[in-house]
PyMOL Python script that loads the backbone (N, CA, C, O; Angstrom):
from pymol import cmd

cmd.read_pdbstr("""\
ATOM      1  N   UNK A   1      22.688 -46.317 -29.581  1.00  0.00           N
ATOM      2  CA  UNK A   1      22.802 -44.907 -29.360  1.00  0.00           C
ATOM      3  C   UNK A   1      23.912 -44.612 -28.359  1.00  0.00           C
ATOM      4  O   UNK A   1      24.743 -43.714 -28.499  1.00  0.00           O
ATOM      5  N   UNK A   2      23.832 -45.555 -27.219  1.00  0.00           N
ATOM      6  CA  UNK A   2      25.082 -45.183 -26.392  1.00  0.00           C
ATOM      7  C   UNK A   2      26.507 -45.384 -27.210  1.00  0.00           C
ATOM      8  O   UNK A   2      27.088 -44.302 -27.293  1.00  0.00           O
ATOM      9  N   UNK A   3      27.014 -46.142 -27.649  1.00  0.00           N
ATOM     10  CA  UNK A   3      28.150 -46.280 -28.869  1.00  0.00           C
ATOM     11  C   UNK A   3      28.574 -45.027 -29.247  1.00  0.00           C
ATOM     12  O   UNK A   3      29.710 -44.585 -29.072  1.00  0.00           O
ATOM     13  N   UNK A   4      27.136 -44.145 -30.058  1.00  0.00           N
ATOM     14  CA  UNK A   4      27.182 -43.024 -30.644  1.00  0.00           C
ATOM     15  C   UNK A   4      27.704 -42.050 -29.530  1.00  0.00           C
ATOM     16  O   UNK A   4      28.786 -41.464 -29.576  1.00  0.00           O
ATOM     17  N   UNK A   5      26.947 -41.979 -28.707  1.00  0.00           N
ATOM     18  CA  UNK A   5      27.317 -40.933 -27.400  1.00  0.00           C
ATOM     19  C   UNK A   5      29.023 -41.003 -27.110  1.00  0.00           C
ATOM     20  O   UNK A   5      29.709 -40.046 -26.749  1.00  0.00           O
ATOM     21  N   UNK A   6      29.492 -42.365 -27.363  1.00  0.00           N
ATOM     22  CA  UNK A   6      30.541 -42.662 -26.706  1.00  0.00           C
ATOM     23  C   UNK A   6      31.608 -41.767 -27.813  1.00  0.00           C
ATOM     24  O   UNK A   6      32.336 -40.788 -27.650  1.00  0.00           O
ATOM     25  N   UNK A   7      31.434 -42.246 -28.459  1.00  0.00           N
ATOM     26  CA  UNK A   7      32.167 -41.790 -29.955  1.00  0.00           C
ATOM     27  C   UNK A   7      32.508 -40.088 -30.341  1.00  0.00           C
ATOM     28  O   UNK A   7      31.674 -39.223 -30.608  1.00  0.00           O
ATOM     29  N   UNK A   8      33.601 -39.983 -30.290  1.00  0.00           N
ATOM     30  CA  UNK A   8      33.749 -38.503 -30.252  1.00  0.00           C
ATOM     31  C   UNK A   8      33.917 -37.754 -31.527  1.00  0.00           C
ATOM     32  O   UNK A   8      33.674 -36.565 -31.735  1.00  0.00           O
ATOM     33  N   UNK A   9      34.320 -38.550 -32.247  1.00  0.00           N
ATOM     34  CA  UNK A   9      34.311 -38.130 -33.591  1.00  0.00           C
ATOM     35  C   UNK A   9      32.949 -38.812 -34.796  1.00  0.00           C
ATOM     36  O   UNK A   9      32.858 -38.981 -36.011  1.00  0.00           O
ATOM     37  N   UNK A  10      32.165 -39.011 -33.705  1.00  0.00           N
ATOM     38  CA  UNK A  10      31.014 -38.932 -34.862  1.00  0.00           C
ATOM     39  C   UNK A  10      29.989 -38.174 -34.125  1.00  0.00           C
ATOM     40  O   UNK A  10      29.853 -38.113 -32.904  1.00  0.00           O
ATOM     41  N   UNK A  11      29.031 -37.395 -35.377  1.00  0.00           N
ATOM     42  CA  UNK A  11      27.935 -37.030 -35.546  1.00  0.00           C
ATOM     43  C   UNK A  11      26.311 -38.370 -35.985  1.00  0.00           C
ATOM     44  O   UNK A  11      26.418 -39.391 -36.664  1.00  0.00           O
ATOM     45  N   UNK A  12      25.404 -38.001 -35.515  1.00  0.00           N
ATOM     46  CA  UNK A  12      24.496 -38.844 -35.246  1.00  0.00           C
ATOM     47  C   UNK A  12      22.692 -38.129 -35.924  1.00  0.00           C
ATOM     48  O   UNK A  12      22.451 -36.991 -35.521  1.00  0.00           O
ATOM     49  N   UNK A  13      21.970 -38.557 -36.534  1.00  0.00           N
ATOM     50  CA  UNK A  13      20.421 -38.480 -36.721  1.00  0.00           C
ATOM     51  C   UNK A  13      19.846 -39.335 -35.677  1.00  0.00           C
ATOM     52  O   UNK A  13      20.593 -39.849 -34.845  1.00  0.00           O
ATOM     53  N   UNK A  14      18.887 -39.481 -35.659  1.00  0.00           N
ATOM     54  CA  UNK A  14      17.853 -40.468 -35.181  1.00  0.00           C
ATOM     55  C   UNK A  14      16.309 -40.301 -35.814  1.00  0.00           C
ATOM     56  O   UNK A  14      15.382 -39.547 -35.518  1.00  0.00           O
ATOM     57  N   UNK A  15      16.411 -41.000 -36.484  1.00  0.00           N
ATOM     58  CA  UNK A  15      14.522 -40.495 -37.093  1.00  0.00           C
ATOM     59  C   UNK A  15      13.503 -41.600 -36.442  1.00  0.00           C
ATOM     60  O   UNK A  15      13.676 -42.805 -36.261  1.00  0.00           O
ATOM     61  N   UNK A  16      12.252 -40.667 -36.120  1.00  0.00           N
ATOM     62  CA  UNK A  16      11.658 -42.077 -35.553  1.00  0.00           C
ATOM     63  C   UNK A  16       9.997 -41.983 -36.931  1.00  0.00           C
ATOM     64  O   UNK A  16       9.440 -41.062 -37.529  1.00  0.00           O
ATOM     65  N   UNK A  17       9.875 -42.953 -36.884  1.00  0.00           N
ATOM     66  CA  UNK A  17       8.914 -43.522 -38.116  1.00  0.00           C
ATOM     67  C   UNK A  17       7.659 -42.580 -37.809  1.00  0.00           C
ATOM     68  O   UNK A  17       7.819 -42.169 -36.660  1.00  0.00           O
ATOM     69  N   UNK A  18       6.598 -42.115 -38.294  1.00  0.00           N
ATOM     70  CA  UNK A  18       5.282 -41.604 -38.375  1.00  0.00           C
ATOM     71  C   UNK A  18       4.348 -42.236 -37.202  1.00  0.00           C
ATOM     72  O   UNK A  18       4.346 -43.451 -37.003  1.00  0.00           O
ATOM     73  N   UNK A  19       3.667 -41.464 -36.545  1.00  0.00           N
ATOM     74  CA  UNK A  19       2.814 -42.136 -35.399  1.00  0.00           C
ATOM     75  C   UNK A  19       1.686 -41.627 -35.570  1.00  0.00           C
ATOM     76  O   UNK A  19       1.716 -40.456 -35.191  1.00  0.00           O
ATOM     77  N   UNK A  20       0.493 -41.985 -36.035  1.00  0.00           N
ATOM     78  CA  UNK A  20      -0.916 -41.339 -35.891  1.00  0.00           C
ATOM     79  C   UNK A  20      -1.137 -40.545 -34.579  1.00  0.00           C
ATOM     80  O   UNK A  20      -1.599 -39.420 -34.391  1.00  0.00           O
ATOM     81  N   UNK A  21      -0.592 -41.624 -33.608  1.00  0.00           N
ATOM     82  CA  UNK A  21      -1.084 -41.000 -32.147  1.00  0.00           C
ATOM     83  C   UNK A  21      -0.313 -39.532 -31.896  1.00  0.00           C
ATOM     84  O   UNK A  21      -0.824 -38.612 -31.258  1.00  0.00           O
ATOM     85  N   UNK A  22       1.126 -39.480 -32.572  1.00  0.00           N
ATOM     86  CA  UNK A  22       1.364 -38.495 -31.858  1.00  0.00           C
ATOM     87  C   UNK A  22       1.346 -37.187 -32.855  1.00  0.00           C
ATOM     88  O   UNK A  22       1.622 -36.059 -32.447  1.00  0.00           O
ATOM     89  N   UNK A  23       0.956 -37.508 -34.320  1.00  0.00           N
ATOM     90  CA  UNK A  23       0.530 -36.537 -35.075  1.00  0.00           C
ATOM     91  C   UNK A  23      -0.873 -35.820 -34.374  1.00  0.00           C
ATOM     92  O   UNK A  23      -1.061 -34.604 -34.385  1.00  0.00           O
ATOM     93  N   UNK A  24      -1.683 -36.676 -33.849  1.00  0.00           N
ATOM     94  CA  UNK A  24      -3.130 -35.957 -33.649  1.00  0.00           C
ATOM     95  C   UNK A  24      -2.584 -35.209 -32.347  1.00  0.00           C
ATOM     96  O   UNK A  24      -3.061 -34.142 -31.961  1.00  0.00           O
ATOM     97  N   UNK A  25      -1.931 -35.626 -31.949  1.00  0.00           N
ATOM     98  CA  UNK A  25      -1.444 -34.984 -30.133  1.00  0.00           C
ATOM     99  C   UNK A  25      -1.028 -33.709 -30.848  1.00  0.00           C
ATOM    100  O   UNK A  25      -1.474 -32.650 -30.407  1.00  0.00           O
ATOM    101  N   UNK A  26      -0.146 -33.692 -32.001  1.00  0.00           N
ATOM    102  CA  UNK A  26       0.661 -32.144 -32.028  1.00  0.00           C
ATOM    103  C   UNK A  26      -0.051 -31.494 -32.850  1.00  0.00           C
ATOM    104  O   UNK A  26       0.381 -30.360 -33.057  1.00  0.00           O
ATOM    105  N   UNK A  27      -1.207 -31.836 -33.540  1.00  0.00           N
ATOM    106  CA  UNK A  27      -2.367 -30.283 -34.042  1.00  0.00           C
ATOM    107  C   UNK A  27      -2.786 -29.929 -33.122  1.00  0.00           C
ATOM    108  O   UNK A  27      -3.388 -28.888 -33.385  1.00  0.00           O
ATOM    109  N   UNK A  28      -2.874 -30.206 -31.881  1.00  0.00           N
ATOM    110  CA  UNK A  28      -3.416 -29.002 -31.346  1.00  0.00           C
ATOM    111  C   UNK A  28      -1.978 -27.961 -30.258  1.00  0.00           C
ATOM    112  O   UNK A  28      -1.792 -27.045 -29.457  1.00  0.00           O
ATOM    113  N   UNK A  29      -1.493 -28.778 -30.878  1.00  0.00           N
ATOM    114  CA  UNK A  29       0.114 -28.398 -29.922  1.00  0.00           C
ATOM    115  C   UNK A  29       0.456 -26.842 -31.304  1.00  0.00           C
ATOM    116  O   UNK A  29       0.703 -25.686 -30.960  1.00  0.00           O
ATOM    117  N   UNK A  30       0.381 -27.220 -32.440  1.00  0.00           N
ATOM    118  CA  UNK A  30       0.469 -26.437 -33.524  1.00  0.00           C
ATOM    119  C   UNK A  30      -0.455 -25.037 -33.631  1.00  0.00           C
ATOM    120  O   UNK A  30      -0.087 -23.899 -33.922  1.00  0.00           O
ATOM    121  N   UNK A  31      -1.942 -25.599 -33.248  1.00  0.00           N
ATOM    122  CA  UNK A  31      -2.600 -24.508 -33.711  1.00  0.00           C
ATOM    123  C   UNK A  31      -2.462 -23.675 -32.485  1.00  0.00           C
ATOM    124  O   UNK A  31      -2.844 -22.507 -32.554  1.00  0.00           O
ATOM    125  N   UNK A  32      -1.977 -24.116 -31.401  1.00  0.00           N
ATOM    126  CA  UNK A  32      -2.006 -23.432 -29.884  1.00  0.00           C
ATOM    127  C   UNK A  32      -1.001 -22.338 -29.886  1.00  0.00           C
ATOM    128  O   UNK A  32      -1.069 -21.332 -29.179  1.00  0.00           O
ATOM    129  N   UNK A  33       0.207 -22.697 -30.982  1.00  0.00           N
ATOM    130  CA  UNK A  33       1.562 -22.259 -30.988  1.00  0.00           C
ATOM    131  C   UNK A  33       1.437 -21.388 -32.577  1.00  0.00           C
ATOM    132  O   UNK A  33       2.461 -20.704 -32.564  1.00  0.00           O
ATOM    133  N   UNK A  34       0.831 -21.139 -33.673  1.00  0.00           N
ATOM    134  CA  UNK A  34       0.034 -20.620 -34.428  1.00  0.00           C
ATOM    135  C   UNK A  34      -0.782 -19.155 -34.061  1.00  0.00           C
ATOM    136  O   UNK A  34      -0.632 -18.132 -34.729  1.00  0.00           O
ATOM    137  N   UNK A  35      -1.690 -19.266 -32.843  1.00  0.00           N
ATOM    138  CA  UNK A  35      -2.592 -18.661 -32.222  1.00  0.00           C
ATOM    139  C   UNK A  35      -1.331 -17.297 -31.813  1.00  0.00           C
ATOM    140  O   UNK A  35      -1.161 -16.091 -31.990  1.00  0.00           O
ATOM    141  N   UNK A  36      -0.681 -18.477 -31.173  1.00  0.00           N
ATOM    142  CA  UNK A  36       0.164 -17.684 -29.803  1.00  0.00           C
ATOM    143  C   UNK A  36       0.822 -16.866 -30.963  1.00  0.00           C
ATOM    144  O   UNK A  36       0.819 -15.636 -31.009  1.00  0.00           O
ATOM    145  N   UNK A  37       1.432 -17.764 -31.974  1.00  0.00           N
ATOM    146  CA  UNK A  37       2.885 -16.754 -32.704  1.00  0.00           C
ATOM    147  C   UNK A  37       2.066 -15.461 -33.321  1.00  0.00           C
ATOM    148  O   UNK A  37       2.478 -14.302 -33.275  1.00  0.00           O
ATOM    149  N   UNK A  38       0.839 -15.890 -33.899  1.00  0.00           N
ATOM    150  CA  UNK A  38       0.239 -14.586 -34.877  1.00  0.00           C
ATOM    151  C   UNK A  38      -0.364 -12.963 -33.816  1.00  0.00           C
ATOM    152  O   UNK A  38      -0.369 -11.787 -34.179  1.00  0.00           O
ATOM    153  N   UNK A  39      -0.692 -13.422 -32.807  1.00  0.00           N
ATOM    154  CA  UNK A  39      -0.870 -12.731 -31.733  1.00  0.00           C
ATOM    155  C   UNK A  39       0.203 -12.244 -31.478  1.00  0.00           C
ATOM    156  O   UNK A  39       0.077 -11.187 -32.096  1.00  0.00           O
ATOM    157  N   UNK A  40       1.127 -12.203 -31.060  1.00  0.00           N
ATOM    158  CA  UNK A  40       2.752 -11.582 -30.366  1.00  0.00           C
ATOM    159  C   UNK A  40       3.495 -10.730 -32.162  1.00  0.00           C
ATOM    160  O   UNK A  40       4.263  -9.805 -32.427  1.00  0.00           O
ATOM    161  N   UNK A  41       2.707 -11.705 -32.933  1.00  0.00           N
ATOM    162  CA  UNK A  41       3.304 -11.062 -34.495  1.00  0.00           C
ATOM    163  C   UNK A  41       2.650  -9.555 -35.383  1.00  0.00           C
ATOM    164  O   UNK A  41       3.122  -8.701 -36.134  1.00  0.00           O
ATOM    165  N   UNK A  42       1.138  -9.906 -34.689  1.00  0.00           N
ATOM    166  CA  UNK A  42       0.386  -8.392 -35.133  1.00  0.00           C
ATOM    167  C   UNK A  42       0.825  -7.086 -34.899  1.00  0.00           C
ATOM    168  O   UNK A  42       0.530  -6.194 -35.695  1.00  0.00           O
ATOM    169  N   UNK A  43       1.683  -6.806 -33.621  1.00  0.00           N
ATOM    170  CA  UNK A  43       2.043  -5.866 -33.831  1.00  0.00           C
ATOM    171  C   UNK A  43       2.902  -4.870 -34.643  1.00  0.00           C
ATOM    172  O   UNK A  43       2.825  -3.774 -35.197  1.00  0.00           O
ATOM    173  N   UNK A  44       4.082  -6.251 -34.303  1.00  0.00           N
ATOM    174  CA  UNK A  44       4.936  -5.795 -34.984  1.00  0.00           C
ATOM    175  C   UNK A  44       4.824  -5.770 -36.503  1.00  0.00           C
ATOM    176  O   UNK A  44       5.633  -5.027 -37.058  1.00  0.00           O
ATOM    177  N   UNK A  45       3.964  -6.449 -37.293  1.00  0.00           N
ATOM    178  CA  UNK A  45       3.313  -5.962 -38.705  1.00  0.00           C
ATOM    179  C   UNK A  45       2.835  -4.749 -38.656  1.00  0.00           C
ATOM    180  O   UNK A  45       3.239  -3.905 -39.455  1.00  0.00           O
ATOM    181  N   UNK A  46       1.799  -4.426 -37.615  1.00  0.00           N
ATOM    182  CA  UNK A  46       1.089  -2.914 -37.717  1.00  0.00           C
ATOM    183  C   UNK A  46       1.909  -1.798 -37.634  1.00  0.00           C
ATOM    184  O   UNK A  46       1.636  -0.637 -37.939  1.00  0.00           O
ATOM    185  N   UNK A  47       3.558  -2.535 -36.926  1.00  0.00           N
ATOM    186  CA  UNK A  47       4.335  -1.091 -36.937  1.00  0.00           C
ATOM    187  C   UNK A  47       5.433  -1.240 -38.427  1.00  0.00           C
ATOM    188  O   UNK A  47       6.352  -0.529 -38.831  1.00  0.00           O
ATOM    189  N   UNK A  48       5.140  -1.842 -38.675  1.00  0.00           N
ATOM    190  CA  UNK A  48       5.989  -1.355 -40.229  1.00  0.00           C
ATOM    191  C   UNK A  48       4.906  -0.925 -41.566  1.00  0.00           C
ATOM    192  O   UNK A  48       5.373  -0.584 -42.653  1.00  0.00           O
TER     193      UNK A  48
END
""", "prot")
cmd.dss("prot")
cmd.show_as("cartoon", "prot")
cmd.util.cbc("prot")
cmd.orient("prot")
């Protein structure tokens, strides 16, 4: 990755493989952020 950093004329991905652990960590990171978005979103539905 440092190579990449170094490198000015390239562009870079990084994918990292599937983790059980950190899938179960982000449902509740999701439904927290879900909650939050539909709440801050009701209104502005009720005004159109």
């Amino acid at each position: 990755m440092a190579w990449c950093e170094d490198e000015t004329d390239i562009d870079y991905v990084f994918g990292l493989a599937e983790n059980a652990r950190l899938l179960q960590l982000l449902q509740s990171i999701q439904y927290r952020a879900s909650q939050e978005s539909s709440q801050k979103i009701q209104p502005i539905v009720e005004f159109f």
